[in-house]
C-alpha positions as CSV (number, residue, x, y, z in Angstrom):
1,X,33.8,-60.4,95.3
2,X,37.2,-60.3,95.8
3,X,38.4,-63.4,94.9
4,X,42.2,-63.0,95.5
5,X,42.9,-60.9,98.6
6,X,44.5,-58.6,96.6
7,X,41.8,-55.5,97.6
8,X,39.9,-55.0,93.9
9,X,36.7,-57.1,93.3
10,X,36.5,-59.5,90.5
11,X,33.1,-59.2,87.9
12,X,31.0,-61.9,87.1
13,X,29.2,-61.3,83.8
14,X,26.5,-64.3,83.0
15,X,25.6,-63.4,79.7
16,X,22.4,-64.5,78.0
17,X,20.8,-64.6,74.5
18,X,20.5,-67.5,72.3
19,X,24.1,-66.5,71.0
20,X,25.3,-66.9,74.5
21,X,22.8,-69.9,75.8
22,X,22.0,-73.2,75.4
23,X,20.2,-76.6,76.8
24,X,23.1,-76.5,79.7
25,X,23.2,-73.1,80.4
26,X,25.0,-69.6,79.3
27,X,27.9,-68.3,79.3
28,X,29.8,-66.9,82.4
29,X,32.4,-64.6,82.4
30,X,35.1,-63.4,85.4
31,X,37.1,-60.3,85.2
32,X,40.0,-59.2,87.0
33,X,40.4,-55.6,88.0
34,X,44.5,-54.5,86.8
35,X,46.2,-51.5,86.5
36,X,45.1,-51.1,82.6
37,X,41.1,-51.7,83.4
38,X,39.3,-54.8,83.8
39,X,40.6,-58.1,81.9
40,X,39.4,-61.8,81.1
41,X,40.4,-64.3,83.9
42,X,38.2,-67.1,82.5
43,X,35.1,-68.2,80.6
44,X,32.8,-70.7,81.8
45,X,30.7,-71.9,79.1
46,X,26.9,-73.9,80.1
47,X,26.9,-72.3,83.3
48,X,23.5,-72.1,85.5
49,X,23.5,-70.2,88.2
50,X,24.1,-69.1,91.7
51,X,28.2,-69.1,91.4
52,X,29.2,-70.6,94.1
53,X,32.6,-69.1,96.1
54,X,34.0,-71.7,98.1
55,X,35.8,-70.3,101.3
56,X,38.8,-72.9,100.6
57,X,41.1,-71.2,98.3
58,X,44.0,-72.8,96.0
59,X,46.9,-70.7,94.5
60,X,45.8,-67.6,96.8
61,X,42.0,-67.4,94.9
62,X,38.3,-68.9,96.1
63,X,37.7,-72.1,94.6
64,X,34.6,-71.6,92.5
65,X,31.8,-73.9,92.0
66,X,29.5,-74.0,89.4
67,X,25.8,-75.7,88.2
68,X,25.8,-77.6,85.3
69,X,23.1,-79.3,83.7
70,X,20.9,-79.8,80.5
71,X,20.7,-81.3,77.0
72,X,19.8,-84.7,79.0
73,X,22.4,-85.0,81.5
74,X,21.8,-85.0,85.2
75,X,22.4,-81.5,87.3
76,X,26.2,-81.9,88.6
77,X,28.1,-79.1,90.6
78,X,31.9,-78.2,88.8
79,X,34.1,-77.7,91.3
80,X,37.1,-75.1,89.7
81,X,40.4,-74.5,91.3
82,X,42.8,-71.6,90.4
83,X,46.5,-73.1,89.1
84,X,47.9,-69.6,89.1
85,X,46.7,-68.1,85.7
86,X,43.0,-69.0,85.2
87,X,40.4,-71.8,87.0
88,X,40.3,-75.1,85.4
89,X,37.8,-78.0,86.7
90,X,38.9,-80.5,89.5
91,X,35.9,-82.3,90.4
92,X,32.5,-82.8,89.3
93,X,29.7,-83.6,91.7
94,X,25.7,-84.8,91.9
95,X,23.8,-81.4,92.6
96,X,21.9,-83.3,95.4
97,X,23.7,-81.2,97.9
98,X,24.3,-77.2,97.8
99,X,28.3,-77.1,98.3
100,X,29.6,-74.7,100.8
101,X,30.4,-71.4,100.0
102,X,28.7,-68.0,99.3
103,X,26.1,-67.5,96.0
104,X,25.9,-65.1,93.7
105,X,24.1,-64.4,90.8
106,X,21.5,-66.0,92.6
107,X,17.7,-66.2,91.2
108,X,16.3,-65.8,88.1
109,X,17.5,-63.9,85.1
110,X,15.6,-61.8,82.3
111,X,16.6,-59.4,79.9
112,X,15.1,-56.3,82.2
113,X,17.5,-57.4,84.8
114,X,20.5,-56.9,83.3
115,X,22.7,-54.2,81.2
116,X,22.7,-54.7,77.4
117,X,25.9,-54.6,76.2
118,X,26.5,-52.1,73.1
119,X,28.9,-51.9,70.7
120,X,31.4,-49.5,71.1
121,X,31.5,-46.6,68.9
C-alpha cells in the first residue's frame, strides 16, 4: 500500500514465532521503499491483525490502526498518526466497532503462509 502518495508501496511484515509473539500479539513491521532499498519506518510491537489504513491522513501518510489485545486486557483498536518521521499512537479505542479504513493482513496466520526469513550468508 502506498501509504504516502509518493508512488512506491510500503511492506508490512507481521512476524511470528515465540521470539516475535506474545499473549498481545506479534510483532509488526513497516518498510519504506528509498533510493538505497527498503528501510525501517516503524515497529509495532503486540500487534493482532488486519492493519487497518485509515483514508484520513496526517503529515501526508494514512493514519494506521491497529488491534491490540491479550495478557488480560480488553481488545482496544490503536489509532497511529505519522508526525513526519515514524507513527506514534494518538488514541486508543474499545474494539466493539471495526474503524474505517481498508484491512490488510487480514485472516489467520501459520507458518506455511508466510516466507521464513534466513540469515544472510
Amino acid at each position: 500500500m502506498d501509504l504516502n502518495s509518493d508512488g512506491k508501496d510500503e511492506v508490512f511484515v507481521y512476524l511470528l514465532g515465540s521470539v516475535f509473539c506474545g499473549t498481545g500479539g506479534c510483532n509488526l513491521l513497516l518498510f519504506a521503499d528509498g533510493e538505497n532499498g527498503y528501510s525501517l519506518v516503524n515497529n509495532f510491537p503486540i500487534s493482532r491483525t488486519p492493519i487497518i489504513v485509515s483514508p484520513e491522513r496526517t503529515e501526508g501518510w494514512n493514519n494506521l490502526i491497529r488491534l491490540e489485545s491479550g495478557g488480560g486486557v480488553p481488545a482496544s483498536y490503536v489509532q497511529h498518526t505519522f508526525n513526519g518521521e515514524r507513527y506514534v499512537k494518538q488514541q486508543r479505542v474499545p474494539a466493539d466497532e471495526t474503524p474505517e479504513g481498508r484491512k490488510y493482513l487480514a485472516g489467520e496466520f501459520t507458518f506455511q503462509d508466510g516466507i521464513p526469513l534466513e540469515p544472510r550468508k
